[in-house]
C-alpha positions as CSV (number, residue, x, y, z in Angstrom):
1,X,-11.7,61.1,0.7
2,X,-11.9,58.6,-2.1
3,X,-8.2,57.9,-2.1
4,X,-8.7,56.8,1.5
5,X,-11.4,54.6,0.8
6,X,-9.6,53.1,-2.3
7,X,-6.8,52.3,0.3
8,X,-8.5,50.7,2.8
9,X,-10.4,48.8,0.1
10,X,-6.8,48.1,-1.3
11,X,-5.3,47.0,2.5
12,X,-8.6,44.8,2.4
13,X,-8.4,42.7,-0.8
14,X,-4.3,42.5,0.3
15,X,-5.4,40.8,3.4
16,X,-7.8,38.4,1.5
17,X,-4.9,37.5,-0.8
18,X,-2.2,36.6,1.8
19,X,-5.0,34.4,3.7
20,X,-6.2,32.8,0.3
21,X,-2.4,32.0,-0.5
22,X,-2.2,30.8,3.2
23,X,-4.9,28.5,2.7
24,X,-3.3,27.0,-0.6
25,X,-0.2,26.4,0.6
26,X,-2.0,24.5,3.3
27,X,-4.2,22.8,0.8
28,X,-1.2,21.5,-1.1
29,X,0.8,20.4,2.0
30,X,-2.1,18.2,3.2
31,X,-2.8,16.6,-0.8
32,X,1.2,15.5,-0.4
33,X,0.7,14.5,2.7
34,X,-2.4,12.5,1.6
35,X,-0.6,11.2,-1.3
36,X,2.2,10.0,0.3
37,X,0.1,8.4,2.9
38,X,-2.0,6.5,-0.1
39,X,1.0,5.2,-1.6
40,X,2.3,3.5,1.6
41,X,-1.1,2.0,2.0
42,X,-1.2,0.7,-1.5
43,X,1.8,-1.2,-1.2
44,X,0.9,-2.4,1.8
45,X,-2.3,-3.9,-0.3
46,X,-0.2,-5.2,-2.2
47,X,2.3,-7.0,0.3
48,X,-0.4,-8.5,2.1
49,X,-2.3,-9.3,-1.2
50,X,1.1,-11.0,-2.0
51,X,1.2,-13.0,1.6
52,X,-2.5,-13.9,1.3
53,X,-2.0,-15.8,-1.9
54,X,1.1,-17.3,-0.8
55,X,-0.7,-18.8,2.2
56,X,-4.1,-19.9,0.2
57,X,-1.4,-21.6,-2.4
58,X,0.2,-23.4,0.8
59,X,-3.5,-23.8,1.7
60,X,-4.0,-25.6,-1.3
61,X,-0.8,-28.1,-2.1
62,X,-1.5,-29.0,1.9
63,X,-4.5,-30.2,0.8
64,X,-3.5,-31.8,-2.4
65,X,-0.7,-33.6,-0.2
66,X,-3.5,-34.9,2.9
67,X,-5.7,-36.0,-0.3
68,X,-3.2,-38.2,-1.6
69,X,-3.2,-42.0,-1.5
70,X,0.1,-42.9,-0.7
71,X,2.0,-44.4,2.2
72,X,2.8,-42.0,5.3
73,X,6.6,-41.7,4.5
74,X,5.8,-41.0,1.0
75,X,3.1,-38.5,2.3
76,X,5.7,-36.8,4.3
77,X,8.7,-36.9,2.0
78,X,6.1,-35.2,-0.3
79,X,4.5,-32.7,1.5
80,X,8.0,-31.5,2.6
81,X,9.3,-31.2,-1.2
82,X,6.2,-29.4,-2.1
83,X,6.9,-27.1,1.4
84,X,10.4,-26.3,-0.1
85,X,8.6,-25.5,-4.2
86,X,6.4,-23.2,-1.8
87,X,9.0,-20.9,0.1
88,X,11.4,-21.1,-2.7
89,X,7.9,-19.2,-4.9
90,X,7.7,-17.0,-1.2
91,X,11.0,-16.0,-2.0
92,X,10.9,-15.0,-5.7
93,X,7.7,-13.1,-4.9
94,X,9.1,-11.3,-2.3
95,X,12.4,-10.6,-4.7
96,X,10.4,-9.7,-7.1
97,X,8.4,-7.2,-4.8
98,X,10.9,-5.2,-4.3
């Protein structure tokens, strides 16, 4: 009799093992899964942390250029230099990103 109940007690905690183990490996397939997710949204932060600074820059020489006293074409002739010194910067960031 005790031998049987030492067996079934044995069956018992070799049950509880194989679900415990089941539930780690699923524990640890859902942290990668969570990690990998987290690092995709991270650079995504940062791309559009990138574009958003890029656009308040633009923002900001526009401004600089409208403030300006100068004569139209002078105005324009400006405003696209400074447009060129802006997505030649876009384009080092985004080199630079990668």
């Amino acid at each position: 009799m005790p031998s049987e109940k030492l067996y079934r007690e044995l069956r018992s905690l070799d049950r509880k093992i194989h679900l415990l183990l089941s539930e780690n490996k699923r524990l640890k397939d859902e942290l990668t899964q969570s990690q990998s997710e987290n690092r995709i949204l991270q650079s995504r932060a940062e791309s559009q942390k990138a574009n958003l600074d890029s656009v308040q820059n633009q923002m900001k020489m526009s401004k600089m250029v409208d403030n300006m006293i100068v004569g139209e074409e002078d105005s324009a002739k400006l405003k696209r230099q400074i447009d060129g010194y802006i997505k030649e910067l876009d384009k080092c960031i985004a080199h630079l990103a990668e």
